[in-house]
C-alpha positions as CSV (number, residue, x, y, z in Angstrom):
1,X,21.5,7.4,22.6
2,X,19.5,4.4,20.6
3,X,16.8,6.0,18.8
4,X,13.2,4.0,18.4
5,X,12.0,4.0,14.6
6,X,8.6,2.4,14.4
7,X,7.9,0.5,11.5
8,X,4.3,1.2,10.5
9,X,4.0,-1.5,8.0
10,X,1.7,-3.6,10.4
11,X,-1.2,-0.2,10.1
12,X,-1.1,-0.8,6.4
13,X,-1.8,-4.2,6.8
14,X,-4.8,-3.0,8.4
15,X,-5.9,-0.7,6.6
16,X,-5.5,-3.1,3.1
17,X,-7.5,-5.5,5.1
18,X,-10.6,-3.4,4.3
19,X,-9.5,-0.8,1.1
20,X,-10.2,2.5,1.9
21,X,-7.8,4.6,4.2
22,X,-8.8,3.4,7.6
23,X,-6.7,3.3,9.9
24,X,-4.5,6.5,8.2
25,X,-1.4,5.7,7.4
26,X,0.0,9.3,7.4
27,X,-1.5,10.2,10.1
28,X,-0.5,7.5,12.1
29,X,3.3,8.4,10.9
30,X,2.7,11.8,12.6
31,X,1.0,10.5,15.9
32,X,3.8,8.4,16.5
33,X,6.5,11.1,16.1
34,X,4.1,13.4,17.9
35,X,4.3,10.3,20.6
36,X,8.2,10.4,21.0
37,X,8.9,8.1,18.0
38,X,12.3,9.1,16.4
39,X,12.5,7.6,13.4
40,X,9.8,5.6,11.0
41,X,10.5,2.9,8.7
42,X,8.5,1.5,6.3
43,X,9.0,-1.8,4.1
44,X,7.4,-1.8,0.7
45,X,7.2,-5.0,-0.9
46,X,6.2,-5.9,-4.5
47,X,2.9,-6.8,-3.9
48,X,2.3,-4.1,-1.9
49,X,0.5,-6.3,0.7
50,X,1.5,-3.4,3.5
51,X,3.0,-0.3,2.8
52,X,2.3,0.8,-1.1
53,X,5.0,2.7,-3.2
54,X,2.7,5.4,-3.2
55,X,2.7,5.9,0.5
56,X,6.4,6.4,0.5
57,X,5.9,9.3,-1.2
58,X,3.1,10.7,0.8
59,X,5.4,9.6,3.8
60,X,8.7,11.4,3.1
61,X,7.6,15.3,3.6
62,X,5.2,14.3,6.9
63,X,8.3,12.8,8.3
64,X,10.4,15.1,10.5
65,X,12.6,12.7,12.1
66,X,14.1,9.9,10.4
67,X,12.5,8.2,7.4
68,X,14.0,4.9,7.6
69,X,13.1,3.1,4.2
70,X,13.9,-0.8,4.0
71,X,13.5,-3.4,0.9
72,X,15.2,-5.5,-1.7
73,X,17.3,-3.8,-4.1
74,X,15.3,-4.4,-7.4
75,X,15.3,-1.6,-10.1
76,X,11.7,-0.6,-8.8
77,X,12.5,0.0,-5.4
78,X,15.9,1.5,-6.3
79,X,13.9,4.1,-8.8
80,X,11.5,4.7,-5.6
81,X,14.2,5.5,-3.1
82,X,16.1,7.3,-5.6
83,X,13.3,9.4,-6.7
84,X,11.8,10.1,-2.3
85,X,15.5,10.2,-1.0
86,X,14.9,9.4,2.5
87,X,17.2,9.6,5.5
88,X,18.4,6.2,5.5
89,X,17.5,2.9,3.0
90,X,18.3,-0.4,4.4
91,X,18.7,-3.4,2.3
92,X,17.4,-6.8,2.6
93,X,18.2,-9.5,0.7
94,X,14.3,-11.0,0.6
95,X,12.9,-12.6,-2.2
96,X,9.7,-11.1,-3.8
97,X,7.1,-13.0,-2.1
98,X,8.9,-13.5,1.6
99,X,6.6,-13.3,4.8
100,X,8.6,-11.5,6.8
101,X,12.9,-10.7,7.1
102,X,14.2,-13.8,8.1
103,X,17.8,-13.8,6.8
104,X,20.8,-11.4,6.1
105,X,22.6,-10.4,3.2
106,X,25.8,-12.8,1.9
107,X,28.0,-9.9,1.5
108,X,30.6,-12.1,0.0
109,X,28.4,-13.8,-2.6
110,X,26.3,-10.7,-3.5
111,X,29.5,-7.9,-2.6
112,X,29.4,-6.3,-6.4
113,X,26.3,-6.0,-6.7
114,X,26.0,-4.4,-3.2
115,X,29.0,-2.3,-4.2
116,X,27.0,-1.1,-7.1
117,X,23.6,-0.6,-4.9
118,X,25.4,1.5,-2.7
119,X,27.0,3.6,-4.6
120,X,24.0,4.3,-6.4
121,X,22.0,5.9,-3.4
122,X,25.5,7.4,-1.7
123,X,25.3,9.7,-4.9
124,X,21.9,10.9,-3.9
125,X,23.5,11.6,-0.1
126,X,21.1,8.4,1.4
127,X,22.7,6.7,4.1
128,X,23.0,3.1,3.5
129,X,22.5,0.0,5.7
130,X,22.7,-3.5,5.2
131,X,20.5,-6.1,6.7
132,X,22.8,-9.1,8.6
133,X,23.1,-11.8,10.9
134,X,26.2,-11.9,13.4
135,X,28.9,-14.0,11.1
136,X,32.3,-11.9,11.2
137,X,32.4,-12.5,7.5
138,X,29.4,-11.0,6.5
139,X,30.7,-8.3,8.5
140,X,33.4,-8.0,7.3
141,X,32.5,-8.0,3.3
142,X,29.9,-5.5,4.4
143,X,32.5,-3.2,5.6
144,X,33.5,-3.6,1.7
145,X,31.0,-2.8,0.0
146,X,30.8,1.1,1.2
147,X,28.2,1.3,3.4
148,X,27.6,3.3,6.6
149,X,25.6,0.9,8.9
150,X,24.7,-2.9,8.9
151,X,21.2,-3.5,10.8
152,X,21.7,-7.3,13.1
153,X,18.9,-9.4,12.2
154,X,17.7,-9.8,15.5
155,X,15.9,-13.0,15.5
156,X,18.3,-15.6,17.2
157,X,18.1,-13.4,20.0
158,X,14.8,-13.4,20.5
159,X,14.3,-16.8,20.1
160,X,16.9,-17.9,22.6
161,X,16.3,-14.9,25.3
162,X,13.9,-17.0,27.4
163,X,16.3,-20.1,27.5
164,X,19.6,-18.2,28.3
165,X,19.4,-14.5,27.3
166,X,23.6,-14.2,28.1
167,X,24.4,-16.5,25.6
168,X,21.7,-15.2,22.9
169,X,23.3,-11.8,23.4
170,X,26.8,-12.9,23.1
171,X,27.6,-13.3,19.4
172,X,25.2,-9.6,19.0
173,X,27.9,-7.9,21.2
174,X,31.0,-9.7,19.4
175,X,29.0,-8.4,16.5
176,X,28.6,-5.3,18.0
177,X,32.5,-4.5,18.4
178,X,33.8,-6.3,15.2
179,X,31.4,-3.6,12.9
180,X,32.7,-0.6,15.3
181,X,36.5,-2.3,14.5
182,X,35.1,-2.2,10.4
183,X,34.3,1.4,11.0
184,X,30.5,0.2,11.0
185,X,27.6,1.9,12.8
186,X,25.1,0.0,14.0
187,X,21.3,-0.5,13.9
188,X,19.0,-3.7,14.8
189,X,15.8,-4.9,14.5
190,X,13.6,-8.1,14.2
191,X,11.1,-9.5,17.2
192,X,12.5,-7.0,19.8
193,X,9.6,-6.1,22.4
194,X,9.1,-4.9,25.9
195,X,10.5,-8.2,27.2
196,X,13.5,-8.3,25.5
197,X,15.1,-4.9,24.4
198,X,16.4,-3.7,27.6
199,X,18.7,-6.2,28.1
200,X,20.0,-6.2,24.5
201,X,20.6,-2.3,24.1
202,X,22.4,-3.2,27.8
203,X,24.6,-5.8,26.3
204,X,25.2,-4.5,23.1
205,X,28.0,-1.7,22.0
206,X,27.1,1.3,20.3
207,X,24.1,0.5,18.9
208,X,22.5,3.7,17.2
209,X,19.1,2.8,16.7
210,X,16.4,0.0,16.4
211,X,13.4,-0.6,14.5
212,X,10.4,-1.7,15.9
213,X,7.2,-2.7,14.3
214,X,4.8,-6.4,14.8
215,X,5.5,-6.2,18.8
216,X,5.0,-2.6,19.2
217,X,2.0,-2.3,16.9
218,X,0.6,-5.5,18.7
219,X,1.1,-3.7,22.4
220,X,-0.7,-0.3,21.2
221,X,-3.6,-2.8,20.6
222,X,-3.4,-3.1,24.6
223,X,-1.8,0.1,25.5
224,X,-2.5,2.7,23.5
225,X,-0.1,4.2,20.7
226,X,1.5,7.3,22.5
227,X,1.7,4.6,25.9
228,X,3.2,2.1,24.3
229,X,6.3,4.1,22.6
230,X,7.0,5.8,26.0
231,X,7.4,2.2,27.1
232,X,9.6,0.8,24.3
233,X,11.7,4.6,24.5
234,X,11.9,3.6,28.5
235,X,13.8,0.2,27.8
236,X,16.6,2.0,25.8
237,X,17.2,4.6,28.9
C-alpha cells in the first residue's frame, strides 16, 4: 500500500498571512488524520515563512500516524529533529532562501557529509530519506550514504504528463527498480495532484508513500478537506 502524507505547510502560509493562529495549524494536523490522512509532513525553513520550528514541536505528540519532517541539513534543523525525533526526516539539499524543492541531492559531491547527517539521526532511531531526481548515480551514491529511503523529486513528471505521460513515467520506474536493486525504499513527492497520481503510483514499483501538499491544499479550497483526501487516497487504490 502507498500511504498519503499531507504536507500542511501551505495552512501555515495562511495562517502567517495574518499573525495570529487562524487557520490552526494543529488542529488542522488532526482533521486531516481524522480525514484518512496517513502521514503529515511539514517543511520548516529558516525564515520560517510556513511552518515555524516551534510548530514542530507542538506537532510531534498530536501526530498519530507518521510525522514526516523534511529540510536542509543545517545544525539548526539537525538540533530540531534531533531534539522532536519524528518518524521519518527527509533531506533536501535547498538553499536558505529557495521558493520551493526544485532539485535533488548530488549524493556523490555532498556523500560525507550525508554519511555524517545520517548517521547522526540513525542514532536517535529516525528513519532517513533523501530527496532525488531519477539519475542512477545519485541513486546509487545514495544507497552509500546509509539511508533507508530516497524520495523522487517528482517534478519532470508533472511537467511532461500532459505531453506524453509514458515517457514522463519512464525514467521514475527505472528509478523505481534501480533503488529496490540498492536495497532502497521508496517515497515521492512534488506537483502530484488528482490528475496525475493515479497513473504514476500505476507505473511506478514499490513506492511506499507520497507526500502531498500545494495541490491538495489548493483542491480542499474547492472540495472540502476530509473530501478532498478521500479523493487523493482513491487514486493510490
Amino acid at each position: 500500500m502507498t500511504r498519503l502524507s499531507v504536507n500542511i505547510n501551505k495552512i501555515a502560509t495562511l495562517r502567517n498571512a495574518r499573525g495570529g493562529n487562524l487557520p490552526d495549524v494543529l488542529k488542522a494536523a488532526v482533521n486531516c488524520e481524522k480525514f484518512g490522512a496517513q502521514g503529515i509532513t511539514v517543511h520548516p525553513r529558516p525564515d520560517e515563512r510556513h511552518i515555524r520550528y516551534r510548530d514542530v514541536e507542538d506537532l510531534k505528540p498530536l501526530v498519530k500516524t507518521e510525522f514526516n519532517v523534511e529540510g536542509y541539513p543545517s545544525e539548526q534543523f539537525l538540533d530540531l529533529v534531533l531534539r522532536v525525533v519524528p518518524h521519518q526526516v527527509t533531506l533536501v539539499p535547498d538553499p536558505p532562501g529557495a521558493l520551493t524543492s526544485n532539485q535533488g541531492w548530488d549524493t556523490l559531491k555532498h556523500l560525507e557529509f550525508l554519511k555524517d547527517v545520517i548517521s547522526r539521526l540513525k542514532d536517535k532511531g529516525i528513519r532517513t530519506s533523501l530527496f532525488v531526481d531519477t539519475d542512477p548515480r545519485n541513486i546509487i551514491h545514495a544507497a552509500e550514504t546509509g539511508t533507508d529511503r530516497i524520495e523522487l523529486y517528482t517534478e519532470p513528471y508533472a511537467s511532461g504528463y500532459q505531453t506524453n505521460r509514458e515517457e514522463a513515467v519512464k525514467p521514475f520506474a527505472d528509478a523505481a527498480r534501480l533503488a529496490n536493486e540498492c536495497g532502497l525504499e521508496l517515497n515521492a513527492g512534488h506537483d502530484l495532484n488528482l490528475e496525475n497520481l493515479r497513473f504514476f503510483h500505476e507505473s511506478v514499483p514499490g513506492l511506499l508513500e507520497v507526500s502531498i501538499g500545494h495541490a491538495l491544499i489548493s483542491d480542499a479550497l474547492y472540495f472540502g478537506l476530509g473530501n478532498t483526501i478521500q479523493m487523493y487516497l482513491e487514486q493510490l487504490k
